[in-house]
C-alpha positions, 0 to 999 in steps of 0.5 A: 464396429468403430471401436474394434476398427480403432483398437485393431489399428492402434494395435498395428500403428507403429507411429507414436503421433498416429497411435496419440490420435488414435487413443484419443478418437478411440477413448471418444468412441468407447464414450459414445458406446457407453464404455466409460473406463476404456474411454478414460484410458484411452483418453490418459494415453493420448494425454500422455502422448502430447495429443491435445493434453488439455481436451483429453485429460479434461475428458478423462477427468469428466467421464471418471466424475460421472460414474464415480472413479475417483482413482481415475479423476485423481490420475486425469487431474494429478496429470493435467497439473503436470502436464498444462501452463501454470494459469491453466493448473489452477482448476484442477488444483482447486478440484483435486484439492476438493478431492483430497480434502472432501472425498480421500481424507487427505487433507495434508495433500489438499493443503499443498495444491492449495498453496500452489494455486496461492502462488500461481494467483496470489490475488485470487481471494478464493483460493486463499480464503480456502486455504486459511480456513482448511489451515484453521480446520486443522489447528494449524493457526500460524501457517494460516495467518501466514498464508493471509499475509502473504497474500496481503503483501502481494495486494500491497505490491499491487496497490503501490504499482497502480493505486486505484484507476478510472474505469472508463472516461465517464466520469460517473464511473467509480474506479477501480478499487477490487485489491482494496476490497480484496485487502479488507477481507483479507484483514478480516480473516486475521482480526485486523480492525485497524487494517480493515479500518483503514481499506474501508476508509479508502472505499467511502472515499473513493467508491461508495458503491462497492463498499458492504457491511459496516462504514467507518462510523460504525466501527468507531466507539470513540473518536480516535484518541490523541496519538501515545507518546514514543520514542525513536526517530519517527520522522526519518522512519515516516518520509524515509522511503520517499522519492527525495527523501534525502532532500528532506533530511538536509531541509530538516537538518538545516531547520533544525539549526535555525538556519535562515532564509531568505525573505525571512524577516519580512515573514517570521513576524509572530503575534504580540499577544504571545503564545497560547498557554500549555494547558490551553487544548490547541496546544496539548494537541499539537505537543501530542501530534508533534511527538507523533511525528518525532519534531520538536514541540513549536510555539503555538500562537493564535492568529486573529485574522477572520480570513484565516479560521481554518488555517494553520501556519508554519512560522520558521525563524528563531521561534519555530511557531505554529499559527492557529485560526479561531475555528482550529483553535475552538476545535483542535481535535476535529479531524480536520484541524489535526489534519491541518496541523499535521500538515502545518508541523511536517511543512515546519519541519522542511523550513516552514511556509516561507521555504515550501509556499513562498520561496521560488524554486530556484531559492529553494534549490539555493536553499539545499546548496547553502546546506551542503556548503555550510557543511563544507563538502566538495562540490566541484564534481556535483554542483552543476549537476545536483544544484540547476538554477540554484540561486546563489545569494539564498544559497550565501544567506543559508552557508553562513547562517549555520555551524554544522554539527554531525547531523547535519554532515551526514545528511548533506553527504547522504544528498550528494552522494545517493541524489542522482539527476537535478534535486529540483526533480524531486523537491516539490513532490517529496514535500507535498507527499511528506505532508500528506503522510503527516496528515492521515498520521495526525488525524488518525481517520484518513479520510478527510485527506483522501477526500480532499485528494479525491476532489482535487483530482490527485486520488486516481494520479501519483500523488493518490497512488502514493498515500495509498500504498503508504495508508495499507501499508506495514510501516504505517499500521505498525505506527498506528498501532505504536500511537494507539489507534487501534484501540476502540475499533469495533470488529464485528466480521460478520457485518463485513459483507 
């Protein structure tokens, strides 16, 4: 009795609203008296005519699964991906693609929902697993790799925004780190050892507990060899996109004419004893690992002070020299010491100790100053603006000890005119995070410096999310694979997890 009354009012309703209303209690009647295909119909009608859109066409779709009409499912579905808000597309994508792929034979078609369901989400793992491997089904190997990749540049983008981030204020609590496991899978599907290498080293540093499958040992045959020799400007290409980059460049442009600094004298002293022989093995690591990072070879000298094993200092003066410990000395090619010399090259190639651990800032500041005046550039419209508290005899000593050459102009150009605000602002963070980046480069496994960052507690703060957007990045992967650190890695994807 209730269906007949609605058919008969929707039969006389001349209100497109009341008859959507009516369609839709009509389709819930038909379902209560077991007419299914009426029921959906009706359902398809009151979606069609903006009445709860979303309730009906989920209906529709429930009651056409349950007696096995797939033309009905397909045209519930097709019309709620019309019809609804992209986020809530995503179901009936997912299952029309299901459709398509598993019941019609279409798989060109499923394809299609897939990638726009990898679009709507492109962080969501499982649409795009599901796409890559439809893709790989159907011979089509290109278009899968590139589906992975898209969605590993999209995690990338994440990670640089937000690094990984503390869950809660206990301090047990392990951050959050879902991209970066996202990312390991995400290489997995591509055969990228080194890539998966690289989140996996991430996740035993910062999250133990959310790391399945293999650790980093297991992945290495070998310790990582010594890096290739290359060609090109590799230090520019390493520190170039860095917040103060430019303020590197003039440093390093000025180091490399043997500009002097102030309190030089007092601290460019090196050991009598001489320099340590080429053939000796703290030296050949250190020409390897300054090739890697594109300085010229130092001297390396080592330093007899008990109180000074683990250590390695950056003398710059006349001499450009590296300063050993024993301990480094007796293993150069620990992890820890390559680390440790990465650092030591990076800071010798912005001046040394004296410019990023002794001099004040002010000096330093003066130090950028002296640069741009030995390069004879006018700075009337930009000294009180680039130069705050610049001191001004660290700025004399600096100017005269230089003769520009072409390198020099042009990066003292480069400073003044792309520097925006006070160069103080952006000086120490540039150098420490140059460091860093020189570190995971020279040590190959990056894993001592994030520990060391997770200790400081810097990991989870700026300077973490910095390595870390470098560490998964194309940039640095390429570089690795330049310098031969992606030979020896075992990919096992099975023991992945």
């Amino acid at each position: 009795e209730v269906v007949g009354a609605l058919e008969g009012a929707l039969a006389n309703e001349l209100s497109p609203e009341r008859a959507a209303a009516l369609h839709y209690f009509a389709g819930d009647a038909h379902a209560k008296a077991d007419s299914p295909l009426p029921a959906i119909d009706h359902f398809l009608a009151a979606a069609r005519a903006g009445f709860h859109p979303q309730h009906a066409l989920g209906r529709a779709d429930e009651i056409a699964e349950s007696v096995g009409d797939l033309q009905r499912r397909v045209e519930s579905l097709q019309l709620l991906i019309e019809l609804a808000s992209p986020p809530r597309r995503i179901p009936a994508l997912r299952t029309l693609a299901k459709l398509y792929r598993e019941k019609l034979g279409q798989a060109d078609e499923a394809v299609e929902l897939l990638r726009e369901v990898a679009r709507i989400r492109p962080t969501h793992l499982q649409p795009v697993e599901e796409l890559n491997q439809l893709l790989v089904d159907l011979e089509r190997h290109e278009e899968a790799k590139a589906t992975v990749l898209s969605s590993i540049a999209h995690h990338r983008a994440w990670i640089r925004a937000h690094g990984v981030r503390g869950l809660s204020s206990d301090d047990s609590a392990e951050p959050e780190v879902l991209p970066v496991v996202q990312m390991r899978q995400l290489f997995g599907m591509i055969g990228d050892a080194d890539g998966i290498y690289l989140c996996t080293a991430v996740l035993e540093t910062a999250a133990p507990r959310q790391l399945t499958g293999r650790g980093c040992d297991d992945m290495l045959d070998d310790p990582f060899p010594l890096p290739a020799q290359r060609d090109g400007n590799a230090l520019e290409l390493l520190v170039g996109d860095l917040p103060g980059a430019s303020a590197l460049a003039l440093i390093q442009a000025g180091a490399r004419l043997g500009m002097r600094l102030p309190d030089q004298d007092a601290r460019a002293a090196l050991p009598q004893s001489g320099p340590l022989p080429q053939a000796a093995a703290v030296v050949t690591v250190v020409h390897a690992l300054a090739s890697a990072l594109g300085v010229p070879p130092p001297l390396v000298f080592l330093d007899s002070d008990p109180v000074h094993q683990y250590r390695v200092q950056a003398r710059h003066g006349p001499t450009p020299a590296l300063l050993v410990g024993r301990r480094i000395n007796a293993g150069p090619s620990t992890t820890r010491a390559r680390d440790l010399i990465g650092r030591a090259l990076m800071r010798l190639a912005n001046g040394g100790d004296l410019f990023a651990q002794r001099l004040t800032l002010p000096r330093q500041i003066g130090v950028l100053l002296g640069v741009c005046e030995a390069a004879e550039l006018d700075l009337s419209k930009t000294r009180e603006r680039l130069f705050v508290g610049a001191d001004d005899e660290a700025a004399k000593i600096v100017a005269a000890s230089l003769k520009p050459d072409d390198e020099l102009t042009r990066a003292a150009t480069r400073f003044v005119r792309t520097t925006e605000g006070e160069a103080r602002a952006l000086l120490t963070t540039a150098l420490t995070l140059a460091e860093d980046r020189a570190a995971v480069i020279c040590a190959a496994d990056p894993r001592n410096t994030l520990g060391a960052l997770r200790d400081e507690g810097a990991l989870m703060q700026g300077r973490g999310t910095s390595l870390l957007g470098y560490l998964i990045s194309d940039d640095h992967l390429s570089l690795r694979r330049a310098l031969g650190y992606d030979r020896g890695l075992l990919l096992d994807l099975e023991e992945m997890g």
